[in-house]
Structures are given as C-alpha cells and as structure tokens.
DOGUZA-972937 format. One record per residue: chain; residue number from 1; z, x, y of N, C-alpha, C in turn; residue in three letters. Coordinates in steps of 0.001 Angstrom, whole numbers. Layout:
<atoms>
ATOM   kette    nr       nup     neast    nnorth      caup    caeast   canorth       cup     ceast    cnorth   rest
ATOM       A   NUM         Z         X         Y         Z         X         Y         Z         X         Y    ALA
...
</atoms>
This chain:
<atoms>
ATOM   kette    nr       nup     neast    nnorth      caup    caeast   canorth       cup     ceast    cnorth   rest
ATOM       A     1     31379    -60667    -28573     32050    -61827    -29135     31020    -62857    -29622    UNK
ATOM       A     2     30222    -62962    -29129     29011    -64326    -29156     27891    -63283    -30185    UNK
ATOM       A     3     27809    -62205    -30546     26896    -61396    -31159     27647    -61738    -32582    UNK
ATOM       A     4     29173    -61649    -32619     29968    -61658    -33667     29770    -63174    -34388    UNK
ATOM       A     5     30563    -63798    -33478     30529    -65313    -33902     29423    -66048    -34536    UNK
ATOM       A     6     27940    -65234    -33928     26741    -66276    -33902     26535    -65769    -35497    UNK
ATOM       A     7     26495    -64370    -35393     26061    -64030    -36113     26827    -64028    -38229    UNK
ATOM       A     8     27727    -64279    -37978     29017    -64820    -38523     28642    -66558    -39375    UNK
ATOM       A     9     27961    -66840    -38013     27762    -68371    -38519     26160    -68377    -39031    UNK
ATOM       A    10     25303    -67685    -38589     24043    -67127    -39645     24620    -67602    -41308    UNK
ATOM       A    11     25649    -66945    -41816     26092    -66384    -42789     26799    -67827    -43744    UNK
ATOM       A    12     27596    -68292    -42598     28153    -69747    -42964     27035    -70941    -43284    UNK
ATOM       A    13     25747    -70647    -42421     24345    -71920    -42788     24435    -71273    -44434    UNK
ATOM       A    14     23767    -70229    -44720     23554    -69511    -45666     24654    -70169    -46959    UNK
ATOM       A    15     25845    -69743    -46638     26808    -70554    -48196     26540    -71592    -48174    UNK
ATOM       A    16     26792    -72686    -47086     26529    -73997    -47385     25381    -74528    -47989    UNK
ATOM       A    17     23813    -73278    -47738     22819    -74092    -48162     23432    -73928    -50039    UNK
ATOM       A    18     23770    -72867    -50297     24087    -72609    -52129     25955    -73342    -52425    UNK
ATOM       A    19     26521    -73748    -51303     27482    -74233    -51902     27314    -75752    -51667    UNK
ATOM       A    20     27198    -76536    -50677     27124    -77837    -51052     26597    -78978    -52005    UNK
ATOM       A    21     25304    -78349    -52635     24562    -78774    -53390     25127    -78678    -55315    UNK
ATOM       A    22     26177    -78138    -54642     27345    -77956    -56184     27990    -78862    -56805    UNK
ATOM       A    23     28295    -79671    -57509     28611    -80722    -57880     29840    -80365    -57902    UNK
ATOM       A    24     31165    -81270    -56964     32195    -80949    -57080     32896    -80284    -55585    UNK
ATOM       A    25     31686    -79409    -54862     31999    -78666    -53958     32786    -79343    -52269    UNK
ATOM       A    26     31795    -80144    -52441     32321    -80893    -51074     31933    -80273    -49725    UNK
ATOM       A    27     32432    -80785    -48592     32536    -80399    -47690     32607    -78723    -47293    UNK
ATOM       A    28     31762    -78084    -46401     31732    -76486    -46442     32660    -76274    -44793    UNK
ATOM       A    29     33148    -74671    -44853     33406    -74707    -43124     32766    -74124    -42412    UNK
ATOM       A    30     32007    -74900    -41194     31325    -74378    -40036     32198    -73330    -39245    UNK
ATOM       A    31     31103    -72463    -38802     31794    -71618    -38017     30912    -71961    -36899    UNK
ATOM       A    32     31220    -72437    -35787     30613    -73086    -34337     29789    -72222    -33718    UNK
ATOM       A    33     29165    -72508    -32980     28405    -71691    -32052     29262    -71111    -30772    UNK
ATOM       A    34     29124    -70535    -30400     29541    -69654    -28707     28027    -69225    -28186    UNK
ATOM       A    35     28182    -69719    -27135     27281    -69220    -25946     27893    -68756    -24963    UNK
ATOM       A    36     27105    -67672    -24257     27553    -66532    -23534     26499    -67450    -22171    UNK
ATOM       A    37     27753    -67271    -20816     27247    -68279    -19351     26981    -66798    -18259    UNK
ATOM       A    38     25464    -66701    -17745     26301    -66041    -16702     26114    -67033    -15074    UNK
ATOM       A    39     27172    -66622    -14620     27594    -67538    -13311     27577    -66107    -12418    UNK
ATOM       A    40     26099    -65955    -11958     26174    -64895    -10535     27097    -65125     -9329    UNK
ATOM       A    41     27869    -66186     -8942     28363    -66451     -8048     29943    -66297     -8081    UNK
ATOM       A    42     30121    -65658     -9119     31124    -66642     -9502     32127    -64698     -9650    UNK
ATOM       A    43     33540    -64457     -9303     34074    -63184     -8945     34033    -62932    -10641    UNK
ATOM       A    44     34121    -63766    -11433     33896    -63432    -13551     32381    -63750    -13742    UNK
ATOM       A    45     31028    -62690    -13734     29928    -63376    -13619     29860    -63905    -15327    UNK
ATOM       A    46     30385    -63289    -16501     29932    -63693    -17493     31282    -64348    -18292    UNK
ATOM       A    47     30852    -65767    -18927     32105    -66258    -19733     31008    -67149    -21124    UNK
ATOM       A    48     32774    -67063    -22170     31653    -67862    -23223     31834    -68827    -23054    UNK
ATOM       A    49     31491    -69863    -23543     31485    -71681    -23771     31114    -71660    -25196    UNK
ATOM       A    50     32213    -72767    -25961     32112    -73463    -27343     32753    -74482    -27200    UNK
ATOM       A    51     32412    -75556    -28295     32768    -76716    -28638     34244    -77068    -28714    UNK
ATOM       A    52     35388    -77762    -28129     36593    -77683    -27929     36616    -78458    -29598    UNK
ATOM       A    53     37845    -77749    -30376     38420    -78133    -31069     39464    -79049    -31141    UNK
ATOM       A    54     39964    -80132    -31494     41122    -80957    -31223     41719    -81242    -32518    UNK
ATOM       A    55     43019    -80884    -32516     43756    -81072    -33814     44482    -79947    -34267    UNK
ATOM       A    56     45324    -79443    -35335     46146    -78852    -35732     45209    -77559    -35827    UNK
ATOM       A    57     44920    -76328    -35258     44152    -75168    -35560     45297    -74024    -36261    UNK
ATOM       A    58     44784    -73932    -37396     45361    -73734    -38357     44765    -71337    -39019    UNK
ATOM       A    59     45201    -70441    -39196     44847    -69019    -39196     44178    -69659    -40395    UNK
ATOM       A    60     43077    -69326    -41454     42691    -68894    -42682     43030    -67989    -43250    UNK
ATOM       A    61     42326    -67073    -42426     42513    -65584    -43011     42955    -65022    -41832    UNK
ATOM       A    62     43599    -63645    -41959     43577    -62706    -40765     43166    -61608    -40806    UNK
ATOM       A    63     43132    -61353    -39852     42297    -59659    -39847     42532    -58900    -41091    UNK
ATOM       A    64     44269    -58590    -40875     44786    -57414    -41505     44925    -58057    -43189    UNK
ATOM       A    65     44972    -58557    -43818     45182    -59509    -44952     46666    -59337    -45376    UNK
ATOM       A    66     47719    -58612    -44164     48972    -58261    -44722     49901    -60432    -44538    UNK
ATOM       A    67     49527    -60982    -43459     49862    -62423    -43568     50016    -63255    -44185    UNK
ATOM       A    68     51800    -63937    -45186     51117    -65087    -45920     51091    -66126    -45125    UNK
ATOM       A    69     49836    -66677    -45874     49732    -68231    -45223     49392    -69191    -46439    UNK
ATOM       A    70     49918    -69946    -46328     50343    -70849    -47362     49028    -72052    -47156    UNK
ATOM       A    71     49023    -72240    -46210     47686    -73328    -45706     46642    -72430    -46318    UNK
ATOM       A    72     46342    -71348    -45664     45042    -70911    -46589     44867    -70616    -48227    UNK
ATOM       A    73     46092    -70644    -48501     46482    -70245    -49997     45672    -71535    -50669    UNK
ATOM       A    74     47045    -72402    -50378     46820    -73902    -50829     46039    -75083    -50096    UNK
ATOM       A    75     45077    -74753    -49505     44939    -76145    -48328     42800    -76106    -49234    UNK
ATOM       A    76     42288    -77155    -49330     41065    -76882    -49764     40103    -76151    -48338    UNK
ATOM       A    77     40651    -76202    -47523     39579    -75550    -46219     39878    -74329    -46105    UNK
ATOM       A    78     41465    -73741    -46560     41740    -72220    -46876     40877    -71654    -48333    UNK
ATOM       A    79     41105    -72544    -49379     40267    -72057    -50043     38742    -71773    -50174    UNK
ATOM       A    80     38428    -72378    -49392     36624    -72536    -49856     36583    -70862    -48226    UNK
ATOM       A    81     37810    -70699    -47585     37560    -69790    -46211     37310    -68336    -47193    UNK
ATOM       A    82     38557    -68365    -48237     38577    -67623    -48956     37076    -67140    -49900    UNK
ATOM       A    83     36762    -68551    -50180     35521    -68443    -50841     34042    -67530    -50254    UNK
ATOM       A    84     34089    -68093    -49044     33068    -67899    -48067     33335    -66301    -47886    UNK
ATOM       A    85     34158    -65696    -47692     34904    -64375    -47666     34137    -63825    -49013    UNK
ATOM       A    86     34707    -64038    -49866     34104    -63340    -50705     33031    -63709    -51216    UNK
ATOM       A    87     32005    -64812    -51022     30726    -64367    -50979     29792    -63884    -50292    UNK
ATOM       A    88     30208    -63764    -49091     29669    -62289    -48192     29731    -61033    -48273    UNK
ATOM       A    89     30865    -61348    -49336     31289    -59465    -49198     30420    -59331    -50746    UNK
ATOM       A    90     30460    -60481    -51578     29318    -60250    -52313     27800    -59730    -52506    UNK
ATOM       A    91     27384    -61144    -51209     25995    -60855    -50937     25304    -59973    -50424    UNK
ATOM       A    92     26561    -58923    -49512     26115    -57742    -48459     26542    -57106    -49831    UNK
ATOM       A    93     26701    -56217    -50770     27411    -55621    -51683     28257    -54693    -51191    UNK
ATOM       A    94     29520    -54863    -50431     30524    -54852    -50080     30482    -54434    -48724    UNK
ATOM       A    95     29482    -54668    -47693     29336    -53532    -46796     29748    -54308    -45590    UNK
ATOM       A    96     29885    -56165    -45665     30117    -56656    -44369     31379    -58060    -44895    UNK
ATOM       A    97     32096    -58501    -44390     33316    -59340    -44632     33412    -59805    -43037    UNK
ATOM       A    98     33255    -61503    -43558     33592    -62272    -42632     35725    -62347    -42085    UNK
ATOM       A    99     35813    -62189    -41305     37394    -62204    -41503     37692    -63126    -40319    UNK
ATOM       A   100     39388    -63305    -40024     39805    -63926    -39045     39666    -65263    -38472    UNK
ATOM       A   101     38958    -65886    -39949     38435    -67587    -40257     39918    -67939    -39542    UNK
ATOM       A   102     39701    -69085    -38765     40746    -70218    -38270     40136    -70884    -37514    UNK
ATOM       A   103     40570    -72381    -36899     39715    -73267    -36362     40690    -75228    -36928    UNK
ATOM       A   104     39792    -75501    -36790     40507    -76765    -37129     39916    -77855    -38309    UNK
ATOM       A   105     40468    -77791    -39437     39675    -78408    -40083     38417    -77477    -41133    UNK
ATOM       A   106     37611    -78067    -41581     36419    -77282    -41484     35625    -76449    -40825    UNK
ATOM       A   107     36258    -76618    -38910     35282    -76028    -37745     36043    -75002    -37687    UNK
ATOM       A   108     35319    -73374    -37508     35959    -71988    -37156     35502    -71661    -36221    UNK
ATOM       A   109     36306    -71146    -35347     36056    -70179    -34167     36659    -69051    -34346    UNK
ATOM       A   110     36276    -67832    -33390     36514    -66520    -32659     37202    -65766    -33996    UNK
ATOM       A   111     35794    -65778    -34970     36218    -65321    -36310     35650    -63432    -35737    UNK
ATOM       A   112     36049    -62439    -36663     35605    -61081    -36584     34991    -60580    -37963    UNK
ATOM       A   113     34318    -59386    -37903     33410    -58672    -38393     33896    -57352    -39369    UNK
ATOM       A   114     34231    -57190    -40348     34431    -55960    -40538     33265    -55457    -41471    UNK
ATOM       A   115     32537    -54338    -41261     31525    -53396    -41978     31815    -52169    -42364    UNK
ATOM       A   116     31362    -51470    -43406     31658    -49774    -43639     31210    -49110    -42275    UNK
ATOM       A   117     31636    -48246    -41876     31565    -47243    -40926     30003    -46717    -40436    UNK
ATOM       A   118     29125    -47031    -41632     27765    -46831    -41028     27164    -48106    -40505    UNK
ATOM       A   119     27964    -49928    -40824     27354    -50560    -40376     26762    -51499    -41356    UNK
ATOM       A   120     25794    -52381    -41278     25100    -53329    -42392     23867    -53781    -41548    UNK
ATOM       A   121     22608    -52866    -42006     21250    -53927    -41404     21763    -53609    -40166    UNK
ATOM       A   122     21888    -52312    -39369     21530    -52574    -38020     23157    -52923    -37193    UNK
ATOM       A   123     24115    -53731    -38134     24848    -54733    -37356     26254    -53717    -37169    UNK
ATOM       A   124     27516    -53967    -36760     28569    -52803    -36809     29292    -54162    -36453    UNK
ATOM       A   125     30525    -54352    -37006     31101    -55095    -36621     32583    -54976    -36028    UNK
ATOM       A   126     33427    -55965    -35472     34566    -55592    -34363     35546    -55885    -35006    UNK
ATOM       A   127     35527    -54957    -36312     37165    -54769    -37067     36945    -53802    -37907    UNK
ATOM       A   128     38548    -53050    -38417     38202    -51716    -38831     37680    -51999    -40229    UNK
ATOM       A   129     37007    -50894    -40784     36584    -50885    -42381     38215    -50786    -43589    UNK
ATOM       A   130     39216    -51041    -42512     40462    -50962    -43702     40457    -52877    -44213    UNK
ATOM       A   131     39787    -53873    -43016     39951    -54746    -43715     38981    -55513    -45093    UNK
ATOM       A   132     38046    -55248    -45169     36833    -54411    -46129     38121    -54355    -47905    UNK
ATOM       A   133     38726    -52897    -47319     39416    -52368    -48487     40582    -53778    -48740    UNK
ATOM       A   134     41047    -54026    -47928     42422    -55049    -48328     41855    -56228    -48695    UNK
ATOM       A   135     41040    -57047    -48243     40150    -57796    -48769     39708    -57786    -50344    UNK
ATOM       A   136     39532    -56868    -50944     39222    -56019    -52398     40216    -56182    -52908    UNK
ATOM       A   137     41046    -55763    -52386     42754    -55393    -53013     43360    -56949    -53059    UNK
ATOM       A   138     43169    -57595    -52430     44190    -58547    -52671     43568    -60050    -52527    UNK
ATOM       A   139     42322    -60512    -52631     41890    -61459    -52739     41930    -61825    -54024    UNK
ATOM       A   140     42003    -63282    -54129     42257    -64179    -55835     41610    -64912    -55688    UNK
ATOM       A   141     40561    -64998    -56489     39678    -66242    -56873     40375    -67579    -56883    UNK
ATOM       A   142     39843    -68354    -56562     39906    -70124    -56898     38527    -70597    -57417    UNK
ATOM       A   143     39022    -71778    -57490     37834    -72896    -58322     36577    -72315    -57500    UNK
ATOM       A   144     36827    -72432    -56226     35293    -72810    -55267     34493    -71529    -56026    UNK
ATOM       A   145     35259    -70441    -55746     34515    -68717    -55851     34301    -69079    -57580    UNK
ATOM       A   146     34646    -69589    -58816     33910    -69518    -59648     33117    -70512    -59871    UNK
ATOM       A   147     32846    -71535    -59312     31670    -72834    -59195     30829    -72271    -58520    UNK
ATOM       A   148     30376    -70817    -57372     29806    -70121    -56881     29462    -69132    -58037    UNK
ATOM       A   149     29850    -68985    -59365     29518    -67443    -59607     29746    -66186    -59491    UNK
ATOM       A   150     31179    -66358    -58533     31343    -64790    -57659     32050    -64299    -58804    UNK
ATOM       A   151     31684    -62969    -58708     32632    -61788    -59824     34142    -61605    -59384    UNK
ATOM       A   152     34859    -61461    -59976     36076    -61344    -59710     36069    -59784    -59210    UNK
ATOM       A   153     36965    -60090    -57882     36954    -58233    -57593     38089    -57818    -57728    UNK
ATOM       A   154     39364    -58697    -58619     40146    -57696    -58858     39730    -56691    -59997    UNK
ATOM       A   155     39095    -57201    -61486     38185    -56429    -62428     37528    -55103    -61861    UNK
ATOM       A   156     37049    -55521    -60931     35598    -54032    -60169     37346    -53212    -59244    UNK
ATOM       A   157     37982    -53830    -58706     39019    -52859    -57831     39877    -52120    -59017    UNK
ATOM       A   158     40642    -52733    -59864     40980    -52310    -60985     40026    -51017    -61873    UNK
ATOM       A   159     39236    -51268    -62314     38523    -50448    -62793     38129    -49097    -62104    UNK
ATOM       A   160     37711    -49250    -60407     37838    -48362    -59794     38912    -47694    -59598    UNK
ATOM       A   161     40063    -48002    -59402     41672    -47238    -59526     41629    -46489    -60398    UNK
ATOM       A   162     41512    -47524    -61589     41250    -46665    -63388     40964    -45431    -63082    UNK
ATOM       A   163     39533    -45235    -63288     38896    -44377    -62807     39048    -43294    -62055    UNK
ATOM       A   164     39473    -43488    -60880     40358    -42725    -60272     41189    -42018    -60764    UNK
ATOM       A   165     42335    -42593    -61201     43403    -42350    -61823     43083    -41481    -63534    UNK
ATOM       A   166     42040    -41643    -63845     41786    -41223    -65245     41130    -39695    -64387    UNK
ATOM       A   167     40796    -39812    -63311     40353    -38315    -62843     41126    -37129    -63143    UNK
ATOM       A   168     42177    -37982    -62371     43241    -37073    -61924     44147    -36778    -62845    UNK
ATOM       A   169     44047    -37123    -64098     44755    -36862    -64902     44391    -35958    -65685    UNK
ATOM       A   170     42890    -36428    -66107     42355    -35130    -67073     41401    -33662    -66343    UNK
ATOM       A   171     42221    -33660    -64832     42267    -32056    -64454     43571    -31541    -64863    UNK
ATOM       A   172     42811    -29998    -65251     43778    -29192    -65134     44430    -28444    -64388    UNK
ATOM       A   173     45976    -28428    -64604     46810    -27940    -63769     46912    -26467    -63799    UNK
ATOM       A   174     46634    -25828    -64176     46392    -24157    -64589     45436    -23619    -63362    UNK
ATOM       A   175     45599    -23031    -62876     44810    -22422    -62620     43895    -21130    -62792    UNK
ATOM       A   176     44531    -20586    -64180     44264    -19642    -65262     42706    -20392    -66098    UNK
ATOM       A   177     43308    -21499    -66251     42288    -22174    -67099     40833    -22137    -66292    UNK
ATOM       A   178     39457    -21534    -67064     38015    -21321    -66308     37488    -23276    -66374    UNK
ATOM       A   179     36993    -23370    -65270     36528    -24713    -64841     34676    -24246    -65462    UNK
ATOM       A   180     34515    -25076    -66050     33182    -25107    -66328     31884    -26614    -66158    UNK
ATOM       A   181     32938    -27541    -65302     32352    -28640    -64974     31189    -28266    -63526    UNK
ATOM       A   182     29912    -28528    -63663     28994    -28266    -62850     29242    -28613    -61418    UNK
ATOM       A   183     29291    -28473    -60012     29607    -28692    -59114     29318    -30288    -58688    UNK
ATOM       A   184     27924    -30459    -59388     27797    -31713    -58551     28826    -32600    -59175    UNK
ATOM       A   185     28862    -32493    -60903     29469    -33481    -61324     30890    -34120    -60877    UNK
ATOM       A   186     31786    -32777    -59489     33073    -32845    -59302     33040    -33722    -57994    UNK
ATOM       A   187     31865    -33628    -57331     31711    -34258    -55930     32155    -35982    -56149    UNK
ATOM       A   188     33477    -36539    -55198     33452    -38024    -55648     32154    -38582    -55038    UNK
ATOM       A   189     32246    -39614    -55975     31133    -41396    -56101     31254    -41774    -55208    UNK
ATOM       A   190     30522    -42495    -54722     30592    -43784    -53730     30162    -44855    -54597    UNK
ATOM       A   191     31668    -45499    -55079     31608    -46877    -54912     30882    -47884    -54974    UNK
ATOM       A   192     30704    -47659    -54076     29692    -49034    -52875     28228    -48890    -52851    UNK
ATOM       A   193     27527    -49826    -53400     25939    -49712    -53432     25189    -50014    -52546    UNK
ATOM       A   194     24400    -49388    -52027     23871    -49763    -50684     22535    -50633    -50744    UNK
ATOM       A   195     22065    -51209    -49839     20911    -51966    -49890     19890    -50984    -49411    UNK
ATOM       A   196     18684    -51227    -50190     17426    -50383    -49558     16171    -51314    -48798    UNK
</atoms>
C-alpha cells in the first residue's frame, strides 16, 4: 500500500513540476504521503499513518472506469485527476496508469496501480491490466490534457480497432483459397511500445 501510494505520488511531484508553470493551469492534485509504523508491541505490529483529510472526500476515478461520476466529469479537481491519468499513461507509453484518485479537494489518498502484466521499470502494480485497457477506451480529453500536449487516445484506440477490424476482414474465408502471406507477417503486433 505505502510502495503504491508513495510511489504514485513520485509521479504527481513530476506533473505538477510541467503542469503548474502553465499559464492558466492552476492549482495541481497531491497525492499524500503514507508511512508504514511498525509497533513491536503492539498484537497489529505493522500499520500505515497519513495526513487526515477533512471535508467532503469525493471518488475521481475508479478502478474499474465502469462508474459515472459527475464530480470527476465536471468538477476542475476531477478534471485535471483525469488529466494526471492520462499523462502517466502517456509518459510510461502505456505500460503504468495511476487509478482510484479520490481524496478531498486537491489531496488524494489510497490511490492504485495498474501496469501490463510484465510490469514497468521493475514496478507491478495492485490492479488488473483490464484497467490500463478501459482507461484507453473511454477517457475524454479536457482543457487541462490539451494545455499539457497529451495526444488524444481516442484517435490511437480508434485506429487500433480499425486495424483490427480491417484484418479480419480482408482474410479469406475459403479454405480452398492457397495463403501465401509469410508467417511472420500473420503473427499479431503489440501495440504498446516498450521503453529500453
């Protein structure tokens, strides 16, 4: 949890240093620290400790991205959550997504991790790689994500469907008909570009 969170908020210093300095941008959202206690004496030796939040704590995002929420839709601290979302999933090139933003205000806590199945740099994070895909699928830009620069990923998800879909169309259904496409060329793509 405290590997997740800390590391989560690594990511949040990081936008703020390229988003605040934006003319227009405003205020960014912290994602808090957690520290991990251990108390040898104690029948629970290990617990976390963070900064108590006070005030209306409000979901951003959720895990599964099947949730509407109207606050994160429309609220400027849902949007810029949104933002922050997809410029991680930018900057990792698609391999890590901050998710499960909520907290109060600008401040987030006990946010989660989702990565492709091999991981990002070492890291593996504590949500499945389907939220990764739904994230892709159904995120919409706002102001913040193009005052950032971010590419629109419905264009890149779209195009990949295309694609897809243009596969499967121009095979043939015969099985009379001789296939003369080279083996490798039939093997699917990956997508997703990896960092070296």
């Amino acid at each position: 949890e405290c590997y997740v969170q800390n590391t989560a908020r690594e990511y949040a210093k990081i936008y703020a240093s390229e988003a605040e300095p934006l003319e227009g941008f405003g205020e960014v959202p912290e994602i808090i620290p957690i520290f991990l206690v251990h108390r040898p004496a104690n029948n629970i030796p290990y617990a976390t400790v963070e900064e108590e939040l006070v005030g209306e704590f409000v979901k951003y995002s959720v895990r599964d991205g099947k949730e509407v929420n109207f606050l994160r839709r429309d609220s400027e601290a849902g949007q810029k959550c949104c933002t922050f979302q997809h410029w991680v999933y930018e900057k990792t090139n698609g391999s890590l997504l901050v998710t499960d933003l909520q907290g109060v205000g600008m401040k987030l806590t006990d946010v989660g991790i989702a990565t492709l199945a091999k991981g990002y740099k070492g890291f593996k994070g504590n949500c499945s790689i389907s939220f990764i895909e739904q994230f892709r699928a159904l995120h919409q830009c706002n102001k913040y994500c193009e005052m950032l620069g971010l590419k629109s990923l419905r264009t890149t998800h779209q195009k990949q469907r295309k694609a897809t879909s243009m596969k499967s169309k121009n095979l043939p259904n015969s099985s009379s008909i001789k296939k003369t496409v080279p083996k490798k060329a039939r093997e699917p793509r990956d997508f997703i570009s990896s960092e070296h």
